[in-house]
NUKOL-921556 format. One line per 10 residues: number of its first residue (from 1); for each residue x, y, z of N, C-alpha, C. Coordinates in steps of 0.02 Angstrom, whole numbers. Layout:
<atoms>
NUM) X:Y:Z:X:Y:Z:X:Y:Z  ...
</atoms>
This chain:
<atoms>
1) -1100:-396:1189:-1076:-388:1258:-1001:-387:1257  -970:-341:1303:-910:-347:1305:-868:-379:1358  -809:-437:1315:-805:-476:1386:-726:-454:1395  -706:-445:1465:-623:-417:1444:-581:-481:1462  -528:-491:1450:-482:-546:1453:-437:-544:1482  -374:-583:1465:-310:-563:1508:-260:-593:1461  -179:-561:1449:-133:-573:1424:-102:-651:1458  -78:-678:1417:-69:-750:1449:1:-782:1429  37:-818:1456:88:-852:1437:134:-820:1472  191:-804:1425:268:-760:1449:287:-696:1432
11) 288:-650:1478:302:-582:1458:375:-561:1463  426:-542:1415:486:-536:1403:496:-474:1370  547:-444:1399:593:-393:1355:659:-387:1357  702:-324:1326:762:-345:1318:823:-348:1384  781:-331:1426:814:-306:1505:768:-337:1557  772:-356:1596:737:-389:1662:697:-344:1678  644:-326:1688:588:-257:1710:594:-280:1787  566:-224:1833:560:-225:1885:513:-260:1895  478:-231:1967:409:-263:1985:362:-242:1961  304:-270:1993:227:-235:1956:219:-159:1978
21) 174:-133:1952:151:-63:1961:113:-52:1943  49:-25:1964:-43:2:1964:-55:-23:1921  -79:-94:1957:-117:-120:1929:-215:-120:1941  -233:-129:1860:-309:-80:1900:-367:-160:1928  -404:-107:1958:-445:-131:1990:-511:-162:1952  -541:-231:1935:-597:-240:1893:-645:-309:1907  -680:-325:1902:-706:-412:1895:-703:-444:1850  -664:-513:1855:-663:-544:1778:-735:-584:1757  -767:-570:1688:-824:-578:1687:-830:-675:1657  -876:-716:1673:-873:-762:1662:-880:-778:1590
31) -831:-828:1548:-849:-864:1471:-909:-875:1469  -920:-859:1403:-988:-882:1390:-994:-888:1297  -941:-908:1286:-924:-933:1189:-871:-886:1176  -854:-889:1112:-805:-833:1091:-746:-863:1101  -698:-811:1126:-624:-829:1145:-623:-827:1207  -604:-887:1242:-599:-896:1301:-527:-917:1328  -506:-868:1364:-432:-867:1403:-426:-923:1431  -357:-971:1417:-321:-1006:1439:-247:-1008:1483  -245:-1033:1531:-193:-1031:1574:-183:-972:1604  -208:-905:1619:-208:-848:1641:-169:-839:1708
41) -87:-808:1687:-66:-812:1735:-78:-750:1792  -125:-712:1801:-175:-661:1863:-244:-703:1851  -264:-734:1873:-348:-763:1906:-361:-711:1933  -352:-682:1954:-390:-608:1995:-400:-568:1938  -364:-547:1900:-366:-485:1857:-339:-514:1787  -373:-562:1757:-314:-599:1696:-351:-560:1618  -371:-460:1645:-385:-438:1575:-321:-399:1576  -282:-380:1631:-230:-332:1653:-164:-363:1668  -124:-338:1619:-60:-381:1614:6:-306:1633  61:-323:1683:98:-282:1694:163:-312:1657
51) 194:-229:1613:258:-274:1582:311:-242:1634  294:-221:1708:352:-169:1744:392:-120:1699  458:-114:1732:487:-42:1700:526:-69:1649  540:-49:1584:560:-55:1543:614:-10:1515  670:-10:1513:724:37:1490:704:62:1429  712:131:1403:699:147:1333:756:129:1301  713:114:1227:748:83:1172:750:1:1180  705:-24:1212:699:-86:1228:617:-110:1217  619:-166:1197:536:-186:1189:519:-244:1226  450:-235:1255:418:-258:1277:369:-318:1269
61) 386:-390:1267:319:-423:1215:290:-475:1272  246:-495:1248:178:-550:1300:150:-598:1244  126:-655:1279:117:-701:1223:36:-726:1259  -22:-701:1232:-87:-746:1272:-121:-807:1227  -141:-844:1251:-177:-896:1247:-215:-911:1234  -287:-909:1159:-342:-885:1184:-385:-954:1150  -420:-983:1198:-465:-1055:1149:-519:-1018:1132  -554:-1056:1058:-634:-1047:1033:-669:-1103:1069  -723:-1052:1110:-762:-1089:1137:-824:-1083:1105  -825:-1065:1038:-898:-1066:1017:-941:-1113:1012
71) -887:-1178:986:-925:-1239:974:-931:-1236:891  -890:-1191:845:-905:-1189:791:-830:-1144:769  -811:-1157:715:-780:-1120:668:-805:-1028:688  -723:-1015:726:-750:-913:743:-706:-871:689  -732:-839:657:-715:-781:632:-668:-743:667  -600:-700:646:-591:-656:703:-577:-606:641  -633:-534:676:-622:-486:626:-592:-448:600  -552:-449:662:-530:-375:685:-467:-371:752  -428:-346:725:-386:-334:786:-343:-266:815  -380:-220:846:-341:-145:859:-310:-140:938
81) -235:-103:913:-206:-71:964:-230:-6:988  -241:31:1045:-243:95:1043:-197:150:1046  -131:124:1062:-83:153:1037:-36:128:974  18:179:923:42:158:886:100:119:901  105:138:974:194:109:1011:174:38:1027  108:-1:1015:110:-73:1023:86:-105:971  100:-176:929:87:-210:898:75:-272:933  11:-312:903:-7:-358:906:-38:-416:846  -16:-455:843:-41:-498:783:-76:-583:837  -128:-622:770:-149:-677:817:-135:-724:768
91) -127:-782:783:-113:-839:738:-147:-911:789  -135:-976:748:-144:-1025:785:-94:-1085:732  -94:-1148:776:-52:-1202:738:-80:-1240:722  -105:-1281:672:-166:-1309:650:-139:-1380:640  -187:-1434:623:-163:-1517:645:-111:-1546:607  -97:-1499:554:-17:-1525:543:32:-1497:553  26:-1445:605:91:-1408:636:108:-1352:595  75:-1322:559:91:-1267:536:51:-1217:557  97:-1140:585:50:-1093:608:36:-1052:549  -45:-1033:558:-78:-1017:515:-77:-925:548
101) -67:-887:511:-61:-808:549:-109:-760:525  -136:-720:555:-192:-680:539:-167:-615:493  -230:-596:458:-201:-567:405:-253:-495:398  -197:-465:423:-206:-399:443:-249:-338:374  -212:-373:318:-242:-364:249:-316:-391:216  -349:-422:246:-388:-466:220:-433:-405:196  -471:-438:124:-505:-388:81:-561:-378:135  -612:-341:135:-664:-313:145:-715:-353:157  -733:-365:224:-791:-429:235:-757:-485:247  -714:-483:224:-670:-552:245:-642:-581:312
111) -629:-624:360:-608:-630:429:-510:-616:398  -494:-581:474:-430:-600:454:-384:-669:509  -437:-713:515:-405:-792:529:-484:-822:539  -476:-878:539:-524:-893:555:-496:-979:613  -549:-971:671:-491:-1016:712:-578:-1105:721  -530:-1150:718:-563:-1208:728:-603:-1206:788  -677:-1241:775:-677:-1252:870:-613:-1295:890  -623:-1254:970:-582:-1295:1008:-494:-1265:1007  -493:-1253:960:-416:-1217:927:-385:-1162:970  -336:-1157:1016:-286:-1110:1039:-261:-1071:993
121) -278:-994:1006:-248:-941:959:-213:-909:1018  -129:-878:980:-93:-847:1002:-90:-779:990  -97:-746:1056:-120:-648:1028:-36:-637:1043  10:-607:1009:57:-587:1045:57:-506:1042  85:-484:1084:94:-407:1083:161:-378:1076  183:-335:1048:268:-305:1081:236:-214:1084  275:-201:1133:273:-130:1130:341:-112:1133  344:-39:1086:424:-36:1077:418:45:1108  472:41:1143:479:93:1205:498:181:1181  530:156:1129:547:218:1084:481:259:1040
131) 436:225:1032:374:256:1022:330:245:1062  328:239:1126:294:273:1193:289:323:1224  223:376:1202:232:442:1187:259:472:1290  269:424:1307:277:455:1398:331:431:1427  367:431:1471:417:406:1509:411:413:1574  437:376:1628:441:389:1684:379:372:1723  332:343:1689:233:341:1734:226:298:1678  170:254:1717:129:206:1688:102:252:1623  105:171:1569:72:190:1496:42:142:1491  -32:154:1481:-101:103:1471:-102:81:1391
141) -103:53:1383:-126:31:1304:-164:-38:1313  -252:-3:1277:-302:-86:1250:-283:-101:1209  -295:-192:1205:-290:-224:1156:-360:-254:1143  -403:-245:1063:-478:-262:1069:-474:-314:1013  -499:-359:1016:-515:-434:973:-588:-411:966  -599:-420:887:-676:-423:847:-684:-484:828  -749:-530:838:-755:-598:831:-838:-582:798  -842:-653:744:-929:-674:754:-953:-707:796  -930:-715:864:-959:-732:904:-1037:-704:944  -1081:-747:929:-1149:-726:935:-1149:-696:1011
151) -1101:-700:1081:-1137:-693:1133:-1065:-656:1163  -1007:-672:1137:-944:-648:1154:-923:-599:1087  -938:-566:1045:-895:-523:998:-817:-513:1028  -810:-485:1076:-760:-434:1091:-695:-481:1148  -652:-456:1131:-615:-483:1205:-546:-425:1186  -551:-400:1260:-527:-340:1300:-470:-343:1325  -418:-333:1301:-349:-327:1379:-316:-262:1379  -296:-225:1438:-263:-192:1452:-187:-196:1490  -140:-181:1457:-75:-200:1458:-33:-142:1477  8:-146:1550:30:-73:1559:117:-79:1554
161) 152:-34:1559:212:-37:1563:239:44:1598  306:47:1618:334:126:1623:402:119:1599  399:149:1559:463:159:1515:505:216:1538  576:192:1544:629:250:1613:664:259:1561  670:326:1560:720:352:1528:745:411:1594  827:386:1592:863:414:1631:889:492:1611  909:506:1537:930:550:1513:893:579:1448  905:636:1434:863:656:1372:903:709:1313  920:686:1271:944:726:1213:906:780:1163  928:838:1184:914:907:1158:966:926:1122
171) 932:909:1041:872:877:1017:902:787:1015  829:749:993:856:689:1018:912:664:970  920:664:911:961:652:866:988:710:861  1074:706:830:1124:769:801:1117:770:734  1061:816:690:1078:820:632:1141:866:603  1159:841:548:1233:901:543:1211:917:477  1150:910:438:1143:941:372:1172:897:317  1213:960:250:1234:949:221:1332:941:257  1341:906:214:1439:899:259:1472:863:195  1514:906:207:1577:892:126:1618:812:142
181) 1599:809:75:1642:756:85:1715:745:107  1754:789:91:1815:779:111:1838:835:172  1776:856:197:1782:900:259:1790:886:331  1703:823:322:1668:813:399:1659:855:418  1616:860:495:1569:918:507:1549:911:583  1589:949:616:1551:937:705:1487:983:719  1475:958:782:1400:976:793:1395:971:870  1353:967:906:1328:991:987:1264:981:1001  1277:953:1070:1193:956:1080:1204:965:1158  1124:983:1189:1148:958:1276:1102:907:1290
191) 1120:863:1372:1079:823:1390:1064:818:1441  1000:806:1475:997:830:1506:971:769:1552  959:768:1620:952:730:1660:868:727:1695  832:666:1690:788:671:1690:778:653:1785  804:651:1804:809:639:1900:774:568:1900  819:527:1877:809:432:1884:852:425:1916  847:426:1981:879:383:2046:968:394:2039  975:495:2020:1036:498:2022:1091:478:1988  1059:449:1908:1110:431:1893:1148:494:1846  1180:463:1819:1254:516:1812:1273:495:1727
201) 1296:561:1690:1359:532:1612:1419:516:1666  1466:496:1624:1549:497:1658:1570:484:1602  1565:482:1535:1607:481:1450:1589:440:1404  1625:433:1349:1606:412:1296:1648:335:1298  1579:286:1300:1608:216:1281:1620:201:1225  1601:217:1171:1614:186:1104:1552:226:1055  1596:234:998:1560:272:928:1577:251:849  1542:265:827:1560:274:742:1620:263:718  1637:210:693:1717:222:683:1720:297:636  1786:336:636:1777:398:611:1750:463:671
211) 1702:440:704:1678:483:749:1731:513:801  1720:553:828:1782:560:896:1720:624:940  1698:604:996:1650:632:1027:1690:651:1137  1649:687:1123:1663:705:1205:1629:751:1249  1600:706:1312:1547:755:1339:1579:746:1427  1538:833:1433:1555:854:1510:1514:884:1542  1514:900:1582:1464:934:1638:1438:1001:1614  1403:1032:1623:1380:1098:1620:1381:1125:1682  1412:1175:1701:1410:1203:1784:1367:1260:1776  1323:1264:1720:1263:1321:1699:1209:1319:1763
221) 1164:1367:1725:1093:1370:1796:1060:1311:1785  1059:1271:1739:1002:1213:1747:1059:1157:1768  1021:1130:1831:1071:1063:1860:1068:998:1827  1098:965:1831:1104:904:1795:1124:896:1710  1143:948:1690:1159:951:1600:1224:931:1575  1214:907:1529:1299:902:1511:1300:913:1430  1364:932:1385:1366:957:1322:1397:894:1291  1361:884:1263:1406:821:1191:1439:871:1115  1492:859:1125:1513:878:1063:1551:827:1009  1517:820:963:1553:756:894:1582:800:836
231) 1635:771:813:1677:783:760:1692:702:722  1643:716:668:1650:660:633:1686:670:571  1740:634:555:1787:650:513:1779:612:457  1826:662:403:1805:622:320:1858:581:289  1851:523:273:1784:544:235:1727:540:222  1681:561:201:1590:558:192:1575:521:144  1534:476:145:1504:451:83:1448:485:72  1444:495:-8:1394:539:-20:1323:509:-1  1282:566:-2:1207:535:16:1183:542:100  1140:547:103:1111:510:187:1167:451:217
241) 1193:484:283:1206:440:327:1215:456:400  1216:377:420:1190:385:489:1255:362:549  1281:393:586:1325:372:613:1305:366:685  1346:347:762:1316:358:792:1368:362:862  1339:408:942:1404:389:1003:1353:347:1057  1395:334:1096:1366:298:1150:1394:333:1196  1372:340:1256:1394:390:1308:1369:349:1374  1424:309:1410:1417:280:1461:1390:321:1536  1345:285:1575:1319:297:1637:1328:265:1701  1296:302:1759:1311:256:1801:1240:232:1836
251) 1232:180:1902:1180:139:1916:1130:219:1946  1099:180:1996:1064:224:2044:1122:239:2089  1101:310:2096:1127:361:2150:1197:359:2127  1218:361:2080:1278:377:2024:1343:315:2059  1289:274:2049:1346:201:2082:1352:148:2028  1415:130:2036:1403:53:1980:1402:81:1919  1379:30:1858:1388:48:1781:1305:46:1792  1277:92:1719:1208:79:1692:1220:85:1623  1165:74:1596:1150:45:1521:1165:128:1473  1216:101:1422:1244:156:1387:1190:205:1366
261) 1188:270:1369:1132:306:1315:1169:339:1246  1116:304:1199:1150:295:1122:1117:375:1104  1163:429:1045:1133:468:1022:1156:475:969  1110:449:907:1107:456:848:1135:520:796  1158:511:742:1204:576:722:1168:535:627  1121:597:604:1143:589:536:1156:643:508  1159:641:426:1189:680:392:1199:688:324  1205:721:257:1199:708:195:1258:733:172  1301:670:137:1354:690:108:1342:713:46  1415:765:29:1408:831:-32:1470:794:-76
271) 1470:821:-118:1554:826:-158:1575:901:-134  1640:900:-138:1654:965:-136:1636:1025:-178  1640:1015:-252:1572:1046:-287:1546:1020:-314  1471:1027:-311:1424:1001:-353:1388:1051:-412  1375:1011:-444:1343:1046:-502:1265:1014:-496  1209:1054:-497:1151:1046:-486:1102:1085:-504  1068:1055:-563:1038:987:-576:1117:962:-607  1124:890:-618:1166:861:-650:1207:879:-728  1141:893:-751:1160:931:-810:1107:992:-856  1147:1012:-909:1101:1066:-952:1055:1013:-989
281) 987:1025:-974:931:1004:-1009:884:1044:-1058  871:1052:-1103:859:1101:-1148:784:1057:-1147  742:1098:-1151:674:1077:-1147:645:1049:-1227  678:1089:-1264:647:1078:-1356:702:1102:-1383  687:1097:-1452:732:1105:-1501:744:1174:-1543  698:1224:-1506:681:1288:-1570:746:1318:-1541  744:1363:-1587:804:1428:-1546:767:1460:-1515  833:1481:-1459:832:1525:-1375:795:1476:-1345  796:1422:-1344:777:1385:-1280:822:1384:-1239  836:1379:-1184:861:1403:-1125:870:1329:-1083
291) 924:1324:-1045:935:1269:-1005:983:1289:-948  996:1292:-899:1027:1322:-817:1042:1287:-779  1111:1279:-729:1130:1230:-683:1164:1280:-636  1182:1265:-571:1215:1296:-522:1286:1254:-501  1342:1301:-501:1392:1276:-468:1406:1294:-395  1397:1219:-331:1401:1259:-273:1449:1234:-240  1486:1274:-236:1560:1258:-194:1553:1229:-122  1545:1177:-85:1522:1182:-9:1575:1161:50  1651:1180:18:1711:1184:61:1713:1232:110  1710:1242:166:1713:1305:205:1752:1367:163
301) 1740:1416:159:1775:1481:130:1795:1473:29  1767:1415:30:1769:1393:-52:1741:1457:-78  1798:1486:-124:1757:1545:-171:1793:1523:-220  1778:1531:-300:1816:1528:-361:1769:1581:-419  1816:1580:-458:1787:1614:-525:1802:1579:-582  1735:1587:-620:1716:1549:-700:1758:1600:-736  1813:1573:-772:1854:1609:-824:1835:1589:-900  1802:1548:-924:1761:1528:-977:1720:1478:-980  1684:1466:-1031:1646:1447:-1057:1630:1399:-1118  1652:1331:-1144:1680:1315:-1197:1623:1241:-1210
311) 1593:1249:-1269:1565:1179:-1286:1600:1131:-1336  1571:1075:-1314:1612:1029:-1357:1595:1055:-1460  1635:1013:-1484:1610:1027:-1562:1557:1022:-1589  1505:967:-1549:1441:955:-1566:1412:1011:-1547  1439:1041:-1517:1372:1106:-1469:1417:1191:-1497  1479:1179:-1549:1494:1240:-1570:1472:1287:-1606  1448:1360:-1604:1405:1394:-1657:1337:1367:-1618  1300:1321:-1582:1228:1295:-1595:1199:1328:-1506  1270:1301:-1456:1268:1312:-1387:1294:1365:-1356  1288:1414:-1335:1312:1467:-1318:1276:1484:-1233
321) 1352:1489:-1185:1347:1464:-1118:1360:1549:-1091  1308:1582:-1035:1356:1627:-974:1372:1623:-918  1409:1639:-873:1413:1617:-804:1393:1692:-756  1355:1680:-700:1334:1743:-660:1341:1692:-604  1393:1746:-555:1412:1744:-503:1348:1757:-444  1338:1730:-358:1316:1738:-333:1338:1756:-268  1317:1829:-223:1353:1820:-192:1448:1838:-174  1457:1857:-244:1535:1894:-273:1581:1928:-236  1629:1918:-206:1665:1968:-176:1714:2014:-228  1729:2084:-210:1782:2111:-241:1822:2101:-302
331) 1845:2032:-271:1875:1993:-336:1851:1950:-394  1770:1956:-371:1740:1914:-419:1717:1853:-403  1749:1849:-346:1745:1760:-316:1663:1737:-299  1640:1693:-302:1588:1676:-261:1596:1601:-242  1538:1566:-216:1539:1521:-183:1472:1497:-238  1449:1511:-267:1389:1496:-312:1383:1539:-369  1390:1495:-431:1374:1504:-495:1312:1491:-525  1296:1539:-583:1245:1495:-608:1244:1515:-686  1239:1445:-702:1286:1438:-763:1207:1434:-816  1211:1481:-870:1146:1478:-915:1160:1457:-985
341) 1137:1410:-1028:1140:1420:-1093:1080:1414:-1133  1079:1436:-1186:1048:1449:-1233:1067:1395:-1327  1017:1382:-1344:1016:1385:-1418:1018:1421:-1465  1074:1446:-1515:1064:1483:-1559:1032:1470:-1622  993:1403:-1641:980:1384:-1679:922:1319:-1658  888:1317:-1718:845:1243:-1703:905:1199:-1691  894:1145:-1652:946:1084:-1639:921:1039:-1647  970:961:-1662:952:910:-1696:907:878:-1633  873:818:-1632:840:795:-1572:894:727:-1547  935:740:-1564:986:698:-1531:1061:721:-1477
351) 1048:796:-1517:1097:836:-1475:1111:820:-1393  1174:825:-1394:1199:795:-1318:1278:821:-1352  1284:832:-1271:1371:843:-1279:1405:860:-1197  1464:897:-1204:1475:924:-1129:1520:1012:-1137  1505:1023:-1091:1492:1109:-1095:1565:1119:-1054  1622:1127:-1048:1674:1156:-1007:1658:1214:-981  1667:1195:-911:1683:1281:-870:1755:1271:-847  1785:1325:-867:1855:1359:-832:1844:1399:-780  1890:1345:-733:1886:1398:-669:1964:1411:-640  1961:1475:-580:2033:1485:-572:2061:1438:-495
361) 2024:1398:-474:2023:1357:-416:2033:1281:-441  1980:1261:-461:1966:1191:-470:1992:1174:-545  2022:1192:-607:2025:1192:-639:1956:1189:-712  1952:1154:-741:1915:1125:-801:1830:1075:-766  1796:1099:-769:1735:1075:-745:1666:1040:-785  1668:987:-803:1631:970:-870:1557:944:-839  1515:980:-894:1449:980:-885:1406:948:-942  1383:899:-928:1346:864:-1003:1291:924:-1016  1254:908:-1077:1212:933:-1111:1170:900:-1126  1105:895:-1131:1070:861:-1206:993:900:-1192
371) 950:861:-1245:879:892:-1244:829:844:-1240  799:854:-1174:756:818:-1129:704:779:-1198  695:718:-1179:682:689:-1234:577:658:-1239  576:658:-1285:506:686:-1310:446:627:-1272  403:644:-1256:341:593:-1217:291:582:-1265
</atoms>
């Protein structure tokens, strides 16, 4: 039989929520073993818990109450959200004060807690607003408890919230790609206004150190838009990174201050050239085995030309390197090389060295060597 319940204790998030909103209509069904709700703050409806409006990027959490009324040591089997935007875990505090927490992992057949008679278990929930696939309207999400309870298995709550998002970023994050390190790299987006009680951008409160951002109105055909434009300056650290602006608002009906809207900026730092793969890898040792790397210039208007080709002494007579341009202008220039060598001979299985490219830009460009080593 299925019995439904109610969220219990204190419901908190990171902003004061408004009031309630549709809340549904049901009968609460009487205990009869299992988990039986304690302190239920709705007696009318204590399976239906309202978290009001919730600002996005803010989470939502509730703390319920739940005693074993089996009269026996309960199993609890099982515990599912129906959405991924809420988590819930259950625990209890056992007679020497330590809480014991349910274990979401438990092998196969196994309970994941198991609660004393008599014993108060704590269900808590959070829902995080940023993975709430809706905005602006009520979002339902069950929460279902699996028990061995012979006459109660199940206990039921439904937990609603509306998550406001005032503004919306197209697209939501600024990716900028690849970006040179000693370049930086601006980028654009628009945003657009989702009609929340009038509110309004009016500029940029604070960003990325390095960042320098600035947004304005759009007087285009769609009303309410405005253009963010960032210029994040170098230098870059290489690799993935994440920088970010904040873009201040105002209350309802474009009065007063409101809560900043943050828009995320990442990005993958370059060297100015890279050589890629890292180095010449020669697969084996016979002659004409073959090994290849690319030189890619990624300076805006970066073109150069390979003027030679030179291996160290270990690799003289044995390594023999060409360079083919990609892409070439007139003069020869490109923006991408690709640099090939070859074995003229069986080679030792220790061979390693570094390969010089001459160029007429960057000067002297050194490229290790060796031969990928045996499994």
């Amino acid at each position: 039989m299925l019995a439904c319940c109610a969220w219990l204790g204190a419901c908190t998030h990171e902003a004061p929520a408004a009031g309630p909103r549709g809340k549904a209509a049901s009968v609460s069904p009487s205990a009869t073993g299992g988990l039986e709700i304690v302190d239920a703050p709705n007696a009318e409806m204590p399976w239906d818990y309202d978290l009001g409006i919730v600002p996005y990027g803010e989470t939502a959490e509730c703390t319920a109450r739940l005693r074993n009324g089996e009269g026996r040591e309960l199993r609890i089997l099982e515990l599912q959200a129906a959405c991924s935007c809420t988590t819930a875990t259950v625990s209890y505090v056992d007679a020497s004060g330590a809480r014991i927490e349910g274990d979401r992992n438990a092998p196969t057949g196994e309970p994941m807690l198991v609660l004393p008679p008599g014993a108060v278990a704590e269900l808590r929930m959070v829902s995080d607003t940023r993975s709430v696939p809706i905005q602006n309207q009520t979002k339902r999400v069950r929460i279902v408890l699996t028990t061995d309870s012979a006459t109660n298995p199940f206990l039921a709550i439904e937990v609603h919230l509306i998550v406001e998002l005032a503004f919306m970023a197209t697209p939501g994050t600024l990716k900028l790609g690849d970006v040179t390190a000693s370049e930086g790299a601006r980028g654009a987006l628009k945003i657009l206004s989702l009609g929340v009680d009038g509110r309004r951008l009016t500029g940029i409160e604070r960003a990325s150190p390095g960042v320098v951002a600035a947004v304005s109105h759009d007087d285009g055909v769609v009303p309410d838009q405005w253009n963010l434009s960032v210029d994040v300056g170098a230098p870059i650290e290489l690799g993935m990174f994440e920088r970010f602006v904040e873009i201040a608002t105002t209350g309802p009906r474009g009065e007063g201050v409101g809560k900043p809207m943050r828009v995320p900026i990442v990005g993958n730092g370059v060297p100015d050239l890279e050589v890629r793969p890292t180095k010449l890898i020669f697969a084996g040792l016979k002659a004409e085995t073959t090994a290849e790397v690319e030189l890619l210039g990624h300076l805006a208007g970066q073109r150069l030309r390979v003027l030679g080709l030179r291996p160290d002494a270990r690799g003289e007579g044995l390594v023999f390197a060409t360079a083919e341009p990609e892409f070439a202008d007139d003069s020869g220039r490109s923006p991408r090389w690709r640099i090939r060598a070859r074995l003229a001979a069986e080679a030792p299985a220790d061979l390693a060295g570094i390969l010089t490219v001459e160029t007429d830009e960057l000067g002297e460009i050194a490229i290790p060597y060796a031969v990928a080593p045996r499994r």
